[in-house]
C-alpha positions as a Markdown table, in Angstrom:
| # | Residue | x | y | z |
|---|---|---|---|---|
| 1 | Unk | -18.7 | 36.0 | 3.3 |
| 2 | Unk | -21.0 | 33.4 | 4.4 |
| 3 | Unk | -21.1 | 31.9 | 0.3 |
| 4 | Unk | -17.0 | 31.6 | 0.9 |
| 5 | Unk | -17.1 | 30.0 | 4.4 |
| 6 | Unk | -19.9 | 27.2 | 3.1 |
| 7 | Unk | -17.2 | 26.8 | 0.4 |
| 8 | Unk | -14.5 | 26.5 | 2.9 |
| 9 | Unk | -16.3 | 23.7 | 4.7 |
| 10 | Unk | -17.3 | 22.5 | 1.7 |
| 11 | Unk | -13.3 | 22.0 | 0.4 |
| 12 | Unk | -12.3 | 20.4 | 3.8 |
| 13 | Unk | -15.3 | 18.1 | 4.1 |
| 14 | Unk | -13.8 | 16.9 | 0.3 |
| 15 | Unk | -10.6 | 16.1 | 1.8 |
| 16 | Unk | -11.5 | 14.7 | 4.3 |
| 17 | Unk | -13.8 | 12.5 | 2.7 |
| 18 | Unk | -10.8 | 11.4 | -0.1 |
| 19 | Unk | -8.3 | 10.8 | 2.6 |
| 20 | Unk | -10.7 | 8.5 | 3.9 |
| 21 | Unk | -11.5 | 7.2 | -0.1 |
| 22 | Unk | -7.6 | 6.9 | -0.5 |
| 23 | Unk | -7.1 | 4.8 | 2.9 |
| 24 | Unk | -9.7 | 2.7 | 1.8 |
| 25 | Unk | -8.4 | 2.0 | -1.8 |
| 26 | Unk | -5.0 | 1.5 | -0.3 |
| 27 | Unk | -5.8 | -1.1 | 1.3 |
| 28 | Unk | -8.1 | -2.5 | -0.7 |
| 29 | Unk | -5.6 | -2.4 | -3.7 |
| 30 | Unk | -2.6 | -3.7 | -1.6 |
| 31 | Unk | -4.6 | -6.9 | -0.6 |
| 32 | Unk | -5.7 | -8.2 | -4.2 |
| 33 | Unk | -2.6 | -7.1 | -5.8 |
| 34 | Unk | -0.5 | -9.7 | -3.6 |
| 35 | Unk | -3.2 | -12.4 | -3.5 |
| 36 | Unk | -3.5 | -12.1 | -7.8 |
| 37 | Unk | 0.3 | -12.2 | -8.0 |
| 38 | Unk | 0.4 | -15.3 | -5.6 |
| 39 | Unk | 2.7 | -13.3 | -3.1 |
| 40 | Unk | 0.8 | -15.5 | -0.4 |
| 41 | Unk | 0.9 | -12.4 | 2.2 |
| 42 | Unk | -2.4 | -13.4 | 4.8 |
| 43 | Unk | -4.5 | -10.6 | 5.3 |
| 44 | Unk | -6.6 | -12.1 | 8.6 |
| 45 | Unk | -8.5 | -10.1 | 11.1 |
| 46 | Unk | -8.2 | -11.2 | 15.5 |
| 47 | Unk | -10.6 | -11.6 | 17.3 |
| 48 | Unk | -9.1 | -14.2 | 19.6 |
| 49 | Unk | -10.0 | -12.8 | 23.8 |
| 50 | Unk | -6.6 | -12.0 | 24.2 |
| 51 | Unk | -5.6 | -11.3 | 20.7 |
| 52 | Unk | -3.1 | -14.4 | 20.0 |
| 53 | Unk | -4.0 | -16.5 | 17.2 |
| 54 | Unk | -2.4 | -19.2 | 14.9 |
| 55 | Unk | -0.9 | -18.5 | 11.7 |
| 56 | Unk | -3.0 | -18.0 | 8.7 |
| 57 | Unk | -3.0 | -20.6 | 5.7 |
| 58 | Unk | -1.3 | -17.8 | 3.7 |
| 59 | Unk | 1.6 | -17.4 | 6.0 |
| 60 | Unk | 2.0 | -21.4 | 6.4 |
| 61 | Unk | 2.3 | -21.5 | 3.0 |
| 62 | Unk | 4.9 | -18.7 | 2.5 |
| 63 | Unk | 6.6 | -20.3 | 5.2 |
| 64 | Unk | 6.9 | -23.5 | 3.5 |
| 65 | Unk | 8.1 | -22.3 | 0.7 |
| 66 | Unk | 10.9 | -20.8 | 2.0 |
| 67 | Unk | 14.5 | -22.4 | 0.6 |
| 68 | Unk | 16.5 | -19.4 | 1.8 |
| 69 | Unk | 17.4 | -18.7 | 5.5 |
| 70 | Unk | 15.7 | -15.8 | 6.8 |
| 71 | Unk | 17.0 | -14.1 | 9.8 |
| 72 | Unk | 14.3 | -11.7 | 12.2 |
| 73 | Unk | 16.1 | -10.0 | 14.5 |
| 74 | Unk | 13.2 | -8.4 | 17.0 |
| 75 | Unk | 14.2 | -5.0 | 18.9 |
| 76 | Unk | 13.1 | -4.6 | 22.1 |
| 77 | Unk | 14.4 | -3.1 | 25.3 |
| 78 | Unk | 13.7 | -4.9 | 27.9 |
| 79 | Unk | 14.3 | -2.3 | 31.0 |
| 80 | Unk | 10.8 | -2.5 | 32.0 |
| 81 | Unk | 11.6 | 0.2 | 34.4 |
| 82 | Unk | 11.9 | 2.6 | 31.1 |
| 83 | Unk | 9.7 | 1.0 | 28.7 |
| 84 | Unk | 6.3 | 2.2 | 28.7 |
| 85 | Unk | 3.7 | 0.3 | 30.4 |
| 86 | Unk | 1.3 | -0.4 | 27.8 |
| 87 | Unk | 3.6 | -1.5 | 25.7 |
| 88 | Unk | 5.4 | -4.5 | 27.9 |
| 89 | Unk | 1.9 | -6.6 | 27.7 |
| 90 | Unk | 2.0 | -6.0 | 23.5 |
| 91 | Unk | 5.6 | -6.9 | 23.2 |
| 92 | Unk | 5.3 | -10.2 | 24.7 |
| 93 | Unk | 2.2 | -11.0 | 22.0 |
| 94 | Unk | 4.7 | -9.7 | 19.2 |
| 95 | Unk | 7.6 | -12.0 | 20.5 |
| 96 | Unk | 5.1 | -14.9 | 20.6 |
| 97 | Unk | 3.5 | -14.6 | 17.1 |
| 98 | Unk | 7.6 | -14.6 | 16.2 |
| 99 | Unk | 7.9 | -18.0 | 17.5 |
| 100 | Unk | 4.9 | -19.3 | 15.2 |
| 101 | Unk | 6.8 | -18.0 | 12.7 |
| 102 | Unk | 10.4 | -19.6 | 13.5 |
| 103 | Unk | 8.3 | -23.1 | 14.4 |
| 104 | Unk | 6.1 | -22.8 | 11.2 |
| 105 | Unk | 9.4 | -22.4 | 8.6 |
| 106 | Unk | 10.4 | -24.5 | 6.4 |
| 107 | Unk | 14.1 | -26.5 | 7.3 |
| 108 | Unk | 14.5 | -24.2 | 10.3 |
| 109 | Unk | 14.6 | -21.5 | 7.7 |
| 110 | Unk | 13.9 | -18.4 | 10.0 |
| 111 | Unk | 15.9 | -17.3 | 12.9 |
| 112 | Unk | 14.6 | -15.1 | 15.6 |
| 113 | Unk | 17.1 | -12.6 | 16.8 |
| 114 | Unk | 16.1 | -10.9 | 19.9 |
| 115 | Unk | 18.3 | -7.4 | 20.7 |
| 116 | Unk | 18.1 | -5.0 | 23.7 |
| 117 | Unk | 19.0 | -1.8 | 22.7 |
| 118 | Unk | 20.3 | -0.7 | 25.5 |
| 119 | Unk | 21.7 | 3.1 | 26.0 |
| 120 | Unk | 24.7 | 3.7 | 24.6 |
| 121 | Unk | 25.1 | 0.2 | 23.3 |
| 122 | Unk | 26.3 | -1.7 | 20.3 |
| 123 | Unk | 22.8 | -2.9 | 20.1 |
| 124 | Unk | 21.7 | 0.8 | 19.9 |
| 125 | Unk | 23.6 | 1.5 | 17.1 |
| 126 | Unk | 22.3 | -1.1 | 15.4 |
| 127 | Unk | 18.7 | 0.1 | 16.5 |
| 128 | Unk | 20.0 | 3.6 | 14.7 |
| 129 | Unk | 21.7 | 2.3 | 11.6 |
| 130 | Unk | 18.5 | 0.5 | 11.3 |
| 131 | Unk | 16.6 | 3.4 | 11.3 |
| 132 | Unk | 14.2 | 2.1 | 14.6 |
| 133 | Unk | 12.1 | 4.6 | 15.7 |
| 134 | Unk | 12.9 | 5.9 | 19.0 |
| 135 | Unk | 10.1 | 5.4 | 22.1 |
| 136 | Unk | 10.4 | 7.9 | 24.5 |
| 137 | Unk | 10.7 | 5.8 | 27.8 |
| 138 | Unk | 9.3 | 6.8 | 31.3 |
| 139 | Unk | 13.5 | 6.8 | 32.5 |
| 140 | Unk | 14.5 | 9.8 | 29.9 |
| 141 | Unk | 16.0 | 7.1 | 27.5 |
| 142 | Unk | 15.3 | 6.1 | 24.7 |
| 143 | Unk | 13.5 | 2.7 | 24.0 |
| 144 | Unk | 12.7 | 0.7 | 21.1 |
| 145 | Unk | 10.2 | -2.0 | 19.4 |
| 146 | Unk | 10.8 | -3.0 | 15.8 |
| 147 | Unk | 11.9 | -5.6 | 13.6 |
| 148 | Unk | 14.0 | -6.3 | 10.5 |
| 149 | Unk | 14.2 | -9.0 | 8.6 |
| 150 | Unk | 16.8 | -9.7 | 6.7 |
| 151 | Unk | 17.9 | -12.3 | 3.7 |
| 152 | Unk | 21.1 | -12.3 | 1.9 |
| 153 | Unk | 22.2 | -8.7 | 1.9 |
| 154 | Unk | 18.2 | -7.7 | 1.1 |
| 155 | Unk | 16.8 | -6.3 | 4.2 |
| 156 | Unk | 13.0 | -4.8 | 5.2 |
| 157 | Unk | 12.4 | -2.9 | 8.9 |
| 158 | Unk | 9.5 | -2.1 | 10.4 |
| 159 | Unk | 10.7 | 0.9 | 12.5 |
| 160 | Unk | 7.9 | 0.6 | 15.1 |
| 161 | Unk | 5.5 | -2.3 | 15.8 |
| 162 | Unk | 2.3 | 0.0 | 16.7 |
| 163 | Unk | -0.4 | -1.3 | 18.9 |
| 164 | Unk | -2.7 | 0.0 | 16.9 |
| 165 | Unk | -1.8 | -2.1 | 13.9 |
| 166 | Unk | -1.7 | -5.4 | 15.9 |
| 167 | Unk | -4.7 | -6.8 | 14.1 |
| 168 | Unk | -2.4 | -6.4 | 11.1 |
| 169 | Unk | 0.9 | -7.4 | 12.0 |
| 170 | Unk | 1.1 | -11.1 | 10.8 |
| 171 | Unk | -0.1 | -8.8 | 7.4 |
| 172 | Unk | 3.0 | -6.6 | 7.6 |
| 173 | Unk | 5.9 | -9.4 | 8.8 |
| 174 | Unk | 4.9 | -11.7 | 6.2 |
| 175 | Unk | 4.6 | -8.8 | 3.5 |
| 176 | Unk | 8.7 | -8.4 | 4.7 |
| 177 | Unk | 9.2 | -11.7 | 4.1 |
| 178 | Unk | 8.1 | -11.4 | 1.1 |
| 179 | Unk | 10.0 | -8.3 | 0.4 |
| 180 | Unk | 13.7 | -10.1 | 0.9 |
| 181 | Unk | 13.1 | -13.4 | -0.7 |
| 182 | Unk | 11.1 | -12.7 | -3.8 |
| 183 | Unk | 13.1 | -13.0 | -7.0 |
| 184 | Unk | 11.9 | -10.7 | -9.1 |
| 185 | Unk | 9.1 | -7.7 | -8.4 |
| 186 | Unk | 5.9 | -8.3 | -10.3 |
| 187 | Unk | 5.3 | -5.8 | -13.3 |
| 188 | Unk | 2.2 | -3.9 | -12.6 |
| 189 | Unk | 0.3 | -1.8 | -15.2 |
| 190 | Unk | -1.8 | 1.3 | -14.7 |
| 191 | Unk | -5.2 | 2.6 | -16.6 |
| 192 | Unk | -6.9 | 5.6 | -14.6 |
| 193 | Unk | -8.3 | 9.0 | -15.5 |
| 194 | Unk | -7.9 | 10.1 | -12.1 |
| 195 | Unk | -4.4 | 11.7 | -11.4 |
| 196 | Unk | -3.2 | 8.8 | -8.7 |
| 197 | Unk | 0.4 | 9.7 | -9.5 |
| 198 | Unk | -0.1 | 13.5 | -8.6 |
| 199 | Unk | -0.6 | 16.3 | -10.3 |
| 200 | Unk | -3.2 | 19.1 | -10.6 |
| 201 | Unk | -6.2 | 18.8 | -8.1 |
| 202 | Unk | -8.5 | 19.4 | -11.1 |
| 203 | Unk | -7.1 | 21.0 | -14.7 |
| 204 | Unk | -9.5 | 24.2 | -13.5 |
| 205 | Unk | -8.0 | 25.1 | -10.1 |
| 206 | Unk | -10.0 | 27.3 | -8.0 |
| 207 | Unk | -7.6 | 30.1 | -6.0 |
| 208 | Unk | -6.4 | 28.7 | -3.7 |
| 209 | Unk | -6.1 | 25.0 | -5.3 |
| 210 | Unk | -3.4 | 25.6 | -7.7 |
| 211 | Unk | -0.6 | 23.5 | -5.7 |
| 212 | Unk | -0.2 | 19.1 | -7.2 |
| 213 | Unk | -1.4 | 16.4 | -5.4 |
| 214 | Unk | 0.5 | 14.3 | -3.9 |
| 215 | Unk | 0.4 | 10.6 | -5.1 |
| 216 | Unk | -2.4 | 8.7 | -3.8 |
| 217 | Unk | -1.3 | 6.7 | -0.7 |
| 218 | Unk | -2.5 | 2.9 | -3.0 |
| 219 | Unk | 0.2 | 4.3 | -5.3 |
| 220 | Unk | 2.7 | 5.3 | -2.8 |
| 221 | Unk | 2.7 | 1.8 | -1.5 |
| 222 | Unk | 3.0 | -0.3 | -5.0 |
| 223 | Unk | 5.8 | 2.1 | -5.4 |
| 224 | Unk | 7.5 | 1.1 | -1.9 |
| 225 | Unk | 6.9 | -2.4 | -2.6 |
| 226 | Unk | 7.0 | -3.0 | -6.6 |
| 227 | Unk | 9.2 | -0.3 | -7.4 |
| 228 | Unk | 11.7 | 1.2 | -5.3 |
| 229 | Unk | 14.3 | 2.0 | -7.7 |
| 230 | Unk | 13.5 | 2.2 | -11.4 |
| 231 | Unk | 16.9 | 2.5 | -12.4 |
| 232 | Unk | 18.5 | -0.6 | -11.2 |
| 233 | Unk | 16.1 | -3.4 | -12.7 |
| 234 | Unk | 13.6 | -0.5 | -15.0 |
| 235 | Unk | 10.7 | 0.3 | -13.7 |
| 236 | Unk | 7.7 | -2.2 | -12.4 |
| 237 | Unk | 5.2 | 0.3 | -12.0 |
| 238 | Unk | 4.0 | 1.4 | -15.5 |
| 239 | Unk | 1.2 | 4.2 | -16.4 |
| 240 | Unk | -0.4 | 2.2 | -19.5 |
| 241 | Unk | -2.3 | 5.5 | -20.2 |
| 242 | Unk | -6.3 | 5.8 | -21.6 |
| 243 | Unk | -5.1 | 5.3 | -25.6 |
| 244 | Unk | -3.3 | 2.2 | -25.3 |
| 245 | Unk | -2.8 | -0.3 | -28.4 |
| 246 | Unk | -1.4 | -3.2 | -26.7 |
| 247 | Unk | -0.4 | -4.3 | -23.1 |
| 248 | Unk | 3.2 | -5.3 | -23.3 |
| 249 | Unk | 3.6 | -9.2 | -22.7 |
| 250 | Unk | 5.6 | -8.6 | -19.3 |
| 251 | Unk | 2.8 | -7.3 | -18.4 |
| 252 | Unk | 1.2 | -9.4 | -14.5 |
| 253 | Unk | -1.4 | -7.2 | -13.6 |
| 254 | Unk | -3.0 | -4.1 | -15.1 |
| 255 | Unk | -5.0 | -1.8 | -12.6 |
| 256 | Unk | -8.1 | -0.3 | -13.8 |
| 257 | Unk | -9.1 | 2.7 | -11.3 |
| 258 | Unk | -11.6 | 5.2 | -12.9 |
| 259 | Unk | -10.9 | 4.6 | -16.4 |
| 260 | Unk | -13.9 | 6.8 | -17.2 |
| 261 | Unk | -12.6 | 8.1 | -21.6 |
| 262 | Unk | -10.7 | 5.2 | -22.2 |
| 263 | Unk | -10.0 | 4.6 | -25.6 |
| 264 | Unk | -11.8 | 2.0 | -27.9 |
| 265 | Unk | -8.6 | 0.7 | -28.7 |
| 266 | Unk | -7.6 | 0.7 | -25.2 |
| 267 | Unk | -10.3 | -1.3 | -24.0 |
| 268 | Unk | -9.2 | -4.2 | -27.3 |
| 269 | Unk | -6.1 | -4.4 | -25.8 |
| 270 | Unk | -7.8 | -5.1 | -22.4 |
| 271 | Unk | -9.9 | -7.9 | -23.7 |
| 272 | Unk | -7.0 | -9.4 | -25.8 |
| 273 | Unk | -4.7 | -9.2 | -22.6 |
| 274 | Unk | -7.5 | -10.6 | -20.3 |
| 275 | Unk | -7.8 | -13.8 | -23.3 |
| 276 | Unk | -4.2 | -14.5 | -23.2 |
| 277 | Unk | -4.2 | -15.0 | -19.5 |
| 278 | Unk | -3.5 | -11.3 | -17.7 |
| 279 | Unk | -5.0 | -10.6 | -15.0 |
| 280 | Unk | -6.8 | -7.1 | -14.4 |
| 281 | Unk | -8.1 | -5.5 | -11.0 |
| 282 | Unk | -10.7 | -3.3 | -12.2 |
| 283 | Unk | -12.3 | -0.2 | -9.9 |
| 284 | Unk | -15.0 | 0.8 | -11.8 |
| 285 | Unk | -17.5 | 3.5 | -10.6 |
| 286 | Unk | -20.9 | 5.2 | -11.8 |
| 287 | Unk | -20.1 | 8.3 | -10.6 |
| 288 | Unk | -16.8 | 9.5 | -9.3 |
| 289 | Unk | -17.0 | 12.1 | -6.6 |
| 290 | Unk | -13.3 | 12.9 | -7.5 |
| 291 | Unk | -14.0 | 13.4 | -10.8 |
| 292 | Unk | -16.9 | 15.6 | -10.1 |
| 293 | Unk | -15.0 | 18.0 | -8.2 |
| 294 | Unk | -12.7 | 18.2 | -11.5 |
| 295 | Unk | -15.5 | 19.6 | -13.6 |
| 296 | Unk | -14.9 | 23.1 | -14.8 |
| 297 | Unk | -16.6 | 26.2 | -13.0 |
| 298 | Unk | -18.0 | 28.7 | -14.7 |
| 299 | Unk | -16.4 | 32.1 | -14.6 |
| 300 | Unk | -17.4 | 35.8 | -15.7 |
| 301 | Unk | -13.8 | 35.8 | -17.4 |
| 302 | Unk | -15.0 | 33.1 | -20.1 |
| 303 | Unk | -18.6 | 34.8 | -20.9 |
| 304 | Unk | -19.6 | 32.2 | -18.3 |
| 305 | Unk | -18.7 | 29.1 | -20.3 |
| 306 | Unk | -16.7 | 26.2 | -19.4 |
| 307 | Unk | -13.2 | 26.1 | -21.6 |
| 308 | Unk | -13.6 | 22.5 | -21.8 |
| 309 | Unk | -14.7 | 19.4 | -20.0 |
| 310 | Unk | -13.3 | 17.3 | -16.5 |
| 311 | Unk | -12.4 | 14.2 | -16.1 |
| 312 | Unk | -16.0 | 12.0 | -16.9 |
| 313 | Unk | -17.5 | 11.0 | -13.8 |
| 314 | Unk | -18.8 | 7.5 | -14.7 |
| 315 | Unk | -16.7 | 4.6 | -15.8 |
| 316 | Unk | -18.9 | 1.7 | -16.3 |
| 317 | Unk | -17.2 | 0.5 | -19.5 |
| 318 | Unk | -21.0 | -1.3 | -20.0 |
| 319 | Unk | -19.4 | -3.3 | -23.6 |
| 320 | Unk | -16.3 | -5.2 | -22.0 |
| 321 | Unk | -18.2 | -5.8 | -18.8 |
| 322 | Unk | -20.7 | -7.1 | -21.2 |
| 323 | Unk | -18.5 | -9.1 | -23.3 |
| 324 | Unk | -16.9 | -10.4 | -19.8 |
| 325 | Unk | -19.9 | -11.7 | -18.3 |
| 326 | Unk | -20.2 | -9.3 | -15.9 |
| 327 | Unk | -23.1 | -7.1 | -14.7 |
């Protein structure tokens, strides 16, 4: 009993740990991507006393870019009688790093559009169709704080501005920017042994670990942003897979996560898409704690031998590193 509740703890301290891994990579992944594909979307921490800061270079840029008028239309009820209290003081930094953004366009390109969503309102419905998130407010009515932005009949909402992302939000309103006035969606190319599009926790499952993975949450998000539907355009997000003889020449960025087993052939194709002037985000790791937990257990029902091998917990790829320059 004791032997299965150490492995119980054991299990959730794993998950814990790659829910934490996964947030990590997310993030991680999400903010090179869009600098190596020249999206321009700032990623910029404040530390300003009262949290109000200037536009980063990133967003000035992407503002001054912009030859397409780009209409923000803010949601925020304004009953301060029913909106919650800690929220009044955060709205008012929101609405003022919305200005900087409407002064810093290019040609008057972006138009702030401020709706109160009252109850029972045209401007509620709005809120609704929109799919806002409802606040519960301190009157019994609903209240609201979100934002679309909208450009031509191509439209991203944030459903609720959180307090708790504030740090982030010039992040996320310039990443919805970018969303609605982007031509065309970078093509992004996958290499991993590591099953970041779901699938079986390890290809031995324990009882009780039989049920797929989810998608990692990095993967999630290139396919909410790079890929959200495959069969209008084809898809953006492509697994590459460990054996691959050449990287296709629509081909922006190819994401190396793990790629512990890749093929000799694979890694040519690498080097020859690197040399024609690809770019490649490589996460590379001596030993994988993921992959670990893949490795085979032995069990009385196989004489005590392993059927066959995990996933390879190192991925150092030592020769194309090598032949890269890099140590």
């Amino acid at each position: 009993m004791s032997s299965e509740n150490e492995n119980l703890a054991k299990s959730k301290s794993l998950v814990w740990l790659y829910s934490g891994i996964g947030v990590v990579l997310s993030f991680v992944i999400l903010v090179v991507l869009n600098l190596i594909v020249s999206t321009s979307i700032p990623v910029k921490l404040d530390l300003t006393e009262d949290k109000v800061h200037t536009l980063s270079k990133g967003t000035k840029d992407l503002l001054s870019g912009l030859d397409t008028p780009v209409v923000m239309s803010f949601f925020v009820s304004k009953d301060k009688d029913n909106m919650p209290p800690e929220l009044i003081p955060f709205t008012k930094r929101v609405e003022s790093l919305l200005k900087q953004y409407e002064r810093g366009a290019n040609n008057q390109s972006i138009e702030i559009e401020r709706v109160d969503p009252t109850p029972d309102s045209e401007a509620e419905d709005r809120a609704k169709l929109n799919n806002l998130q409802e606040i519960p407010g301190r009157m019994n009515e609903p209240a609201y704080l979100g934002l679309t932005v909208t450009c031509l009949d191509r439209k991203s909402t944030i459903p609720f501005i959180h307090p708790q992302r504030e740090q982030m939000l010039e992040y996320d309103i310039s990443r919805a920017i970018v969303e609605v006035t982007r031509e065309s969606s970078p093509k992004v190319g996958i290499i991993s042994a590591l099953p970041v599009q779901g699938g079986p926790a390890s290809p031995f499952p324990q009882p009780g670990q039989g049920q797929q993975n989810r998608p990692w949450q990095f993967y999630t998000q290139l396919k909410r942003d790079y890929d959200p539907d495959p069969t209008e355009f084809g898809s953006n997000l492509v697994d590459l897979g460990m054996d691959v003889e050449e990287i296709p020449a629509d081909m922006d960025v190819v994401l190396l996560i793990h790629p512990a087993g890749i093929s000799d052939q694979a890694q040519f194709a690498l080097d020859q898409f690197l040399l024609s002037g690809g770019q490649i985000i490589a996460f590379l790791d001596p030993f994988s704690a993921v992959a670990a937990q893949s490795q085979p257990q032995r069990q009385p029902q196989f004489g005590g031998a392993p059927q066959a091998p995990g996933i390879p917990t190192s991925s150092n790829m030592t020769k194309l590193l090598s032949a890269w320059g890099v140590s």
